[in-house]
N, C-alpha and C positions, 0 to 999 in steps of 0.2 A: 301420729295422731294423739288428741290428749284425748279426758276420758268426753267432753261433751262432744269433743267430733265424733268418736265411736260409734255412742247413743244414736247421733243423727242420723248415721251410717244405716244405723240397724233399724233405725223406722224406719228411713229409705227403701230401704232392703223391703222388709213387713209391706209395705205400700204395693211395691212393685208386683208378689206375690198375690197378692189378694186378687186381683182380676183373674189369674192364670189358674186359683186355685176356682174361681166363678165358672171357668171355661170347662174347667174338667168335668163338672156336675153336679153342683150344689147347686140344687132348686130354689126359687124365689119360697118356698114354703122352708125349706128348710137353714134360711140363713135371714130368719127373724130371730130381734132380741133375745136371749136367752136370760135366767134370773141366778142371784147368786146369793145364798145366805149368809147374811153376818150378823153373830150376834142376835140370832133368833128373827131379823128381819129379812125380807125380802127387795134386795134392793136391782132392777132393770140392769142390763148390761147396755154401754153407749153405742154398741156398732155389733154387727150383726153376725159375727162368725163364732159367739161362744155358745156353748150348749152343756147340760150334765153330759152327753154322752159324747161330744165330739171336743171338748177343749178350746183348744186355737188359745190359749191364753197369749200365746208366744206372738198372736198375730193382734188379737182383740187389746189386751192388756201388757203389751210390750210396755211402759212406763216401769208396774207394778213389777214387770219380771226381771225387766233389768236391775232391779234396786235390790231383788234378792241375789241377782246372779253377782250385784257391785259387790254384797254382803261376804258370798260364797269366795269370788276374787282376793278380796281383802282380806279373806281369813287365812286359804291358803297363801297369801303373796309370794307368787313364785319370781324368783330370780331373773335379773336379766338374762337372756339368751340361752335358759334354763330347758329344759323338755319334759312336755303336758301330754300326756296321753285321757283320755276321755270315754271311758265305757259309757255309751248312748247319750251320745250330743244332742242330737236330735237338729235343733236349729242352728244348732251350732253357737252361740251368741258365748256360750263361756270360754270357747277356744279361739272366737274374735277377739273378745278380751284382752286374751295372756299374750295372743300376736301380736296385735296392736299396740297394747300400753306395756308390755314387757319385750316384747320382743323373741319371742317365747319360739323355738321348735315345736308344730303341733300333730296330733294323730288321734288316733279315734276308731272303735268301731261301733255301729249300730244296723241296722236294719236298711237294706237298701232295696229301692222301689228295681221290681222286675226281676229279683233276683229268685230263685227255688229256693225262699228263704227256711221252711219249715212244715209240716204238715198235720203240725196240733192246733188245732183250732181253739185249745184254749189259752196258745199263746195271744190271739187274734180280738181286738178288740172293734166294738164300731167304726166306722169310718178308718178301720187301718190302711187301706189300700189311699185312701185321699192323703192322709197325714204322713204318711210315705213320699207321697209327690211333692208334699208342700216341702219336706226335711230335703228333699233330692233339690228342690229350685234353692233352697236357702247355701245349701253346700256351692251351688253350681256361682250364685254373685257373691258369696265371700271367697272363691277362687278355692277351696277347702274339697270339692269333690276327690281328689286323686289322693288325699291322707285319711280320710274316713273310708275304712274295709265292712266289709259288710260280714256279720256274723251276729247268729242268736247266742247270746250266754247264755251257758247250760250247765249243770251241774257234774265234774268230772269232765269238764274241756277246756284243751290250754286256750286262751285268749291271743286271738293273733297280734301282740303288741308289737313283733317286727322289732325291737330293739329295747335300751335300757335307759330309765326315765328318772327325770328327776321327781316328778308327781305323777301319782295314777289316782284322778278324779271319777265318782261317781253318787253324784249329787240327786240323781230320779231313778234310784238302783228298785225295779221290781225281778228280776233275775234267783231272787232268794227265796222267793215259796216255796214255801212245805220242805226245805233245807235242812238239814239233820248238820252235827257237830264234823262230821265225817268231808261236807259237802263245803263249811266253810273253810277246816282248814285246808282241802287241796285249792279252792279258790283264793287264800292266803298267800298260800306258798307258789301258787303259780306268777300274783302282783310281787312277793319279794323276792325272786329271783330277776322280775325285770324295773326295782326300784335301783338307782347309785345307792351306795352307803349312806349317803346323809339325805336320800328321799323320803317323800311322805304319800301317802296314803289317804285319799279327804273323800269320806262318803257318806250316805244318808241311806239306809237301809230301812225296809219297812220291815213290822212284826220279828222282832229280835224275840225269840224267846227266853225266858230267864236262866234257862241249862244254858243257853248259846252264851249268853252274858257271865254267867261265871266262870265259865272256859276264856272265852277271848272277852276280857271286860274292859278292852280300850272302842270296841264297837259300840260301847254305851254314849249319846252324843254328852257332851262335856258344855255346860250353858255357859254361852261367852257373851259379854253386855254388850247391846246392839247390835249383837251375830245373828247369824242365821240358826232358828232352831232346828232339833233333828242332824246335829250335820257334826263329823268327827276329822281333826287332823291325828293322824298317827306317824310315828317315825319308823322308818323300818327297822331299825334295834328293836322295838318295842314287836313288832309281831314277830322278826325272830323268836326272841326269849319265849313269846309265846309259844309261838311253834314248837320250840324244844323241851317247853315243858309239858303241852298238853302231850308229845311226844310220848316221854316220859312216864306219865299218869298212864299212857295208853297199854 
């Protein structure tokens, strides 16, 4: 496929979804317009599954999201027939990507509908149990269900990667609250043990703190013209060295 058969693929996809996610139990009251600020205005959403509290960007604004996901693709440009592993796909649409127009070996873990996923409820956001369902039908028509494992990232737990990768993406990384210098590097060390030698590392972490940043200061996102902001390639030499020096200091 090239990249505009993808795209059409993945509104396809988005399309098919949208009824099944109506059947599960979004009420006619709860799947009116929602509003989205820009730039201090307030401008109507075109179709009816966005909300502050429920999202659905991936479903409502599939245009908007693929042009960042194209962004996040093209910064990492992984290698033909390369291997992408993905801490919380969710839709999956960045691991269609690398398959499709790279050719790419793919894997994943995130949150899977019906599983005894976790019992802190402040992992648990609104509408989590629907947005679960939607990420399981989107895994189920990209044929992706049986590479995406299901598991909550937590701080001090290896990451079922199942193997050794060329890239380890995580582009909607919230997994790092309230994370101390301690809780990055074993999450470090756990991704460079399962990068190859010449992999990379490309994430988007919210609230870095500035101790965190002068410890591992390649987590700082690096601004690249017409990239995606917020978002960092790293080489795994580079969090090595890391590694051995905060080591070191420690």
């Amino acid at each position: 496929m090239d990249s505009d058969q993808v795209r059409a693929r993945i509104i396809e996809v988005g399309q098919r979804v949208k009824p099944a996610l109506l059947e599960r139990g979004l009420s006619a009251e709860e799947i009116q317009p929602g509003y989205k600020y820009v730039a201090g205005e307030a401008k109507q959403r075109p179709r009816p599954f966005w909300s502050e509290e429920r999202g659905y960007k991936y479903i409502d604004d599939v245009d908007d999201h693929l042009r960042r996901l194209a962004k996040s693709f093209d910064f990492l440009d992984p290698r033909p027939g390369s291997a992408v592993f993905e801490i919380g796909p969710g839709s999956c649409f960045f691991l269609v990507l690398c398959r499709e127009l790279r050719g790419c070996r793919v894997a994943g873990v995130d949150w899977i509908e019906d599983e005894a996923a976790d019992q802190d409820d402040s992992l648990r956001m609104p509408f989590h149990d629907l947005q679960k369902y939607a990420f399981r039908l989107f895994r189920e028509h990209f044929g992706l269900a049986d590479v995406v494992r299901h598991q909550v990232v937590k701080a001090h737990q290896p990451i079922a990667f199942g193997g050794q990768y060329d890239a380890i993406v995580a582009t909607r990384a919230m997994f790092n609250r309230g994370w101390q210098e301690g809780e990055y590097r074993y999450w470090l060390e756990d991704c460079y043990r399962h990068l190859r030698p010449e992999g990379h590392l490309m994430v988007h972490l919210n609230k870095l703190e500035p101790e965190h940043l002068a410890v591992f200061p390649f987590l700082r996102p690096v601004p690249v013209p017409g990239g995606v902001k917020k978002l960092s390639r790293i080489a795994r030499e580079t969090i090595g060295q890391a590694l051995e020096g905060s080591t070191r200091r420690g």
